[in-house]
N, C-alpha and C positions, 0 to 999 in steps of 0.2 A: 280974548284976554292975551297980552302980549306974552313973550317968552320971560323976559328977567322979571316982569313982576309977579307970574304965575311961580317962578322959583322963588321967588321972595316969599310966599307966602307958604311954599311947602317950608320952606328952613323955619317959617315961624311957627308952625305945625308939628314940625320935628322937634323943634325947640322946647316947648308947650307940652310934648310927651303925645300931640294926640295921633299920630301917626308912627307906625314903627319901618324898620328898614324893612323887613320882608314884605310888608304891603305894598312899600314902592314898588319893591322887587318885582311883587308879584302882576302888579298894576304893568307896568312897563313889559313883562315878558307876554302878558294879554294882549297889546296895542303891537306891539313885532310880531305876535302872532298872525295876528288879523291880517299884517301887512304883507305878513310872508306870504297867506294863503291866497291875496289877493296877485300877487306877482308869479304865485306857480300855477294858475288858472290862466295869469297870459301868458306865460312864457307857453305851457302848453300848447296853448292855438296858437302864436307864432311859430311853433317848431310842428307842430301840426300841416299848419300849411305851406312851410317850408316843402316838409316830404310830400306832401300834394303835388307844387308843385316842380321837384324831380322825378316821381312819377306820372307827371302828364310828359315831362320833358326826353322819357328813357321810352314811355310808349311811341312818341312819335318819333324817336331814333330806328327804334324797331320798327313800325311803318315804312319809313319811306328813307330807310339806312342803303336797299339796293340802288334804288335810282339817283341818290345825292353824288355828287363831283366830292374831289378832295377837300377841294376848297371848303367846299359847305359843312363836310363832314366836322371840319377841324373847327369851322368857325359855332356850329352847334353844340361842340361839344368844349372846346377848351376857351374859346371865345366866351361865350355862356358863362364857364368856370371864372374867367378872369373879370369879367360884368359883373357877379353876381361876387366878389370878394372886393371892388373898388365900390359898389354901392353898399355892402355891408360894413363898409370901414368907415365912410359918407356919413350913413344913419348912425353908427355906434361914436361917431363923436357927440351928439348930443345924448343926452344921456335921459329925452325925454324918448329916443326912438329906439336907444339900445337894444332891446326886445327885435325890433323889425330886424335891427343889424346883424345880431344874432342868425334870424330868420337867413337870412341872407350869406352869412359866413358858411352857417350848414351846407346851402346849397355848390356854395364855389367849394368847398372841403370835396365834397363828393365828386364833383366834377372837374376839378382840375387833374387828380392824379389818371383821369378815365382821359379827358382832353388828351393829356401829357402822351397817353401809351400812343392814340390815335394819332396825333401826330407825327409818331414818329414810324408809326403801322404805314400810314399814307407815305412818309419821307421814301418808303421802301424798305427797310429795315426792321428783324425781328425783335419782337419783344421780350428778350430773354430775361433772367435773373439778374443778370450784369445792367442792363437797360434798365430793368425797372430799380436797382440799386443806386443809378441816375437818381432817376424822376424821384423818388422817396427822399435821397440826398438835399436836393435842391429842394423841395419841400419842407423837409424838416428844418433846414436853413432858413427859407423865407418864415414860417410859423414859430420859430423860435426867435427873431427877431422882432416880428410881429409882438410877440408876447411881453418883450421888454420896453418896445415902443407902447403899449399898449395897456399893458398891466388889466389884461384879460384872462377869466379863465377860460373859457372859448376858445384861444390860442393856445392856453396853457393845455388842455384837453387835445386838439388838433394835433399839438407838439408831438406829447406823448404816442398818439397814434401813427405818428409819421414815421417816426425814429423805429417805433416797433416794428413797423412795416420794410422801413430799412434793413435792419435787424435780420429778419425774416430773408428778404431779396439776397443780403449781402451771403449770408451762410448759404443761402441755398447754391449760389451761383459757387460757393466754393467748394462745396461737397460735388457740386457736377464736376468743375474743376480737377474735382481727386479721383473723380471717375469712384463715386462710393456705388455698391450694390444697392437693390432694391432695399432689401432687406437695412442694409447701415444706414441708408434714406430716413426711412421709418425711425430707425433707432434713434439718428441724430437727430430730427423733428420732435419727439421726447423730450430731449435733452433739452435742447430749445424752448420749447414752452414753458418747462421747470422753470428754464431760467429768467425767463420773462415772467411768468405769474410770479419768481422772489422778488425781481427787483417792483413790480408791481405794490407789492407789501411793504417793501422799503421806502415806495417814495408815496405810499400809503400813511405808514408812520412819522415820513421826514412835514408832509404837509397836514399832518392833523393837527388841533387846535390846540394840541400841548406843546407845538413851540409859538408858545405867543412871541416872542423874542423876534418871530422871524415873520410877523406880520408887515412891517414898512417893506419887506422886501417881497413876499407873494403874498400880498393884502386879498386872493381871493381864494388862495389855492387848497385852503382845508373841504371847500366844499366837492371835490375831488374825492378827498380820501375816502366816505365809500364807497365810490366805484372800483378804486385801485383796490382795497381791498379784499373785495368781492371778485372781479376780476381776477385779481392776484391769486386770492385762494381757490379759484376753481380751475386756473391755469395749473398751478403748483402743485396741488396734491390730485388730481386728474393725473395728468405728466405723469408724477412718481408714482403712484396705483399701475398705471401702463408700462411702466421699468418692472416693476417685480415680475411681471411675466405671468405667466399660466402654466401649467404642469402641462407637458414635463420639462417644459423650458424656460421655468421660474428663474429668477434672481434671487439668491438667497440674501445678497445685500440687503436689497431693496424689500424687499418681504421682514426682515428682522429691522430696518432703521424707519420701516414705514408706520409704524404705529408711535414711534418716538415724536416725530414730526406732526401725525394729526394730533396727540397732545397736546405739544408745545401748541401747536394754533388753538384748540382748546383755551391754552391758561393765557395762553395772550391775546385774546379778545376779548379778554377780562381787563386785561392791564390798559389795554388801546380804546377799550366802551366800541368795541367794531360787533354789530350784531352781524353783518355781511359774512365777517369771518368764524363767528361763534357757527351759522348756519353751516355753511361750505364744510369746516373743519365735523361736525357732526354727521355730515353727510357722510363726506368719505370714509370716515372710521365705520360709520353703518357700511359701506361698500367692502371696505377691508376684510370685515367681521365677514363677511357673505361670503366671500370668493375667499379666506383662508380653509372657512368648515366645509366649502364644496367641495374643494382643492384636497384638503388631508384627511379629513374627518366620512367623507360620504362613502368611499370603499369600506372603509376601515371598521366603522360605527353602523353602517346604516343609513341611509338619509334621512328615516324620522328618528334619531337620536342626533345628527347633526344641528336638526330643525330644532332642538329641543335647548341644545349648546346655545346655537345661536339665539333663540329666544331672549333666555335668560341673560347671555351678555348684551343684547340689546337693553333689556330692561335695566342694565346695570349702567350702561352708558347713560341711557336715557335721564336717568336720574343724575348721573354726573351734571349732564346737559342744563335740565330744572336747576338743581343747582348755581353751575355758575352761571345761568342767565338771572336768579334773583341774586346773587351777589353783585352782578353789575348793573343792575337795575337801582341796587342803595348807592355804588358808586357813582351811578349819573347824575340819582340825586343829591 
């Protein structure tokens, strides 16, 4: 049956009373279903055997890495990378192979920035923080461009990864730079993830499906948010759990604003319909709750009266948890 006459006949149905809109509704979200299921079963085994095959490609690195020349080295590994991103680009313009292109972006993602170091490991030249704040640079440059030529999220995904890693290389090289201690290392690595799991949640919430507004412009990029947000929240409140310290060289800051914080993630995975975040943010309040009664409570109390505290505010969370997962459960619907 053709398309306009097959809608001709539902308007006459609708018309008629014998069909109601929630039946379309519901008709139409059945047939997306089936289609989704069918496209995450390939997507699967194309990315399936993507990572197949970079691990046949990383075993035979390691085999036969001592006897290769420079030459070879660079052309297996960043050659490969640059192959395996001009044929993923090749298949993803038809949009019957997309999937293989896909397949194929994965593999040039991973081996380019490994190519990259190796190149410049063989050039003679160490691979420091400065170096790799290069390679990640030019990366994220090419994948961000990619992504507007493109209007992928594959790219847009990659992007993200790149900058991150930037991110990462650029601070590091500048804490060497200040000549920080072991100990400020550590500290400032903290700080760093914090900040990278919030902006994670940021651009968690900037691509979720509540700015419809801003679909002509990342027409793919809601299906993103919940990685970012799961990512986000296990970067972020991880991070700050690890600021507050441990006795007797707690943070009292970070120990009195840290329970503020898994809340709010709490009541905003309600606002956001983020199940990634409702989990993470329940998680680490259970963390919190653990290592505050260990912390103050186990000299003081007892440890089976600690165990007894913490029970009970378990079970009290717990229920908050129940809770707002059935409130946003009538939200979604």
């Amino acid at each position: 049956m053709e398309k306009q006459k097959l809608l001709q006949e539902i308007e006459s149905f609708v018309a008629e009373g014998k069909i109601k809109k929630s039946e379309l509704i519901e008709s139409f979200d059945k047939g997306s279903a089936k289609v989704r299921k069918e496209h995450d079963v390939s997507r699967i085994l194309y990315y399936l055997g993507g990572g197949v095959v970079l691990a046949g490609i990383f075993i035979f690195i390691s085999q036969y890495w001592p006897v290769l020349g420079s030459v070879s080295r660079v052309l297996v590994t960043l050659g490969s990378g640059v192959a395996a991103y001009v044929a993923g680009t090749f298949f993803s313009a038809d949009s019957r192979f997309r999937g293989v292109g896909n397949a194929f972006h994965l593999i040039g993602a991973v081996l380019l920035p490994f190519g990259m170091a190796v190149f410049v490991e063989e050039a003679g030249m160490e691979v420091s923080p400065g170096v790799l704040s290069i390679i990640f640079l030019i990366l994220s440059f090419g994948y961000i461009a990619s992504f507007f030529l493109r209007r992928s999220t594959l790219f847009l995904f990659w992007s993200i990864v790149f900058v991150s890693a930037l991110f990462f290389a650029f601070t590091e090289y500048l804490a060497l730079s200040a000549a920080f201690s072991g100990e400020q290392i550590a500290r400032f690595a903290e700080y760093r993830i914090a900040t990278t799991g919030l902006s994670y949640l940021f651009l968690g919430y900037y691509f979720s499906p509540m700015f419809r507004e801003q679909k002509d412009i990342l027409p793919y990029s809601s299906a993103l948010s919940g990685f970012l947000y799961g990512f986000g929240a296990l970067g972020f409140f991880g991070s700050t759990l690890f600021l507050g310290g441990w006795n007797p060289n707690q943070s009292i800051f970070w120990e009195v604003l840290y329970p503020f914080l898994t809340f709010s993630g709490l009541f905003l995975s309600v606002y956001v319909k983020s199940r990634s975040l409702l989990i993470f943010s329940s998680i680490f309040l259970f963390g919190y709750i653990f290592k505050m009664t260990s912390e103050y409570f186990a000299d003081n109390f007892g440890w089976a009266l600690s165990l007894v505290v913490l029970g009970f505010a378990l079970i009290a969370v717990g229920y908050l948890v129940v809770y707002l997962n059935k409130k946003f459960k009538k939200l979604a619907d």
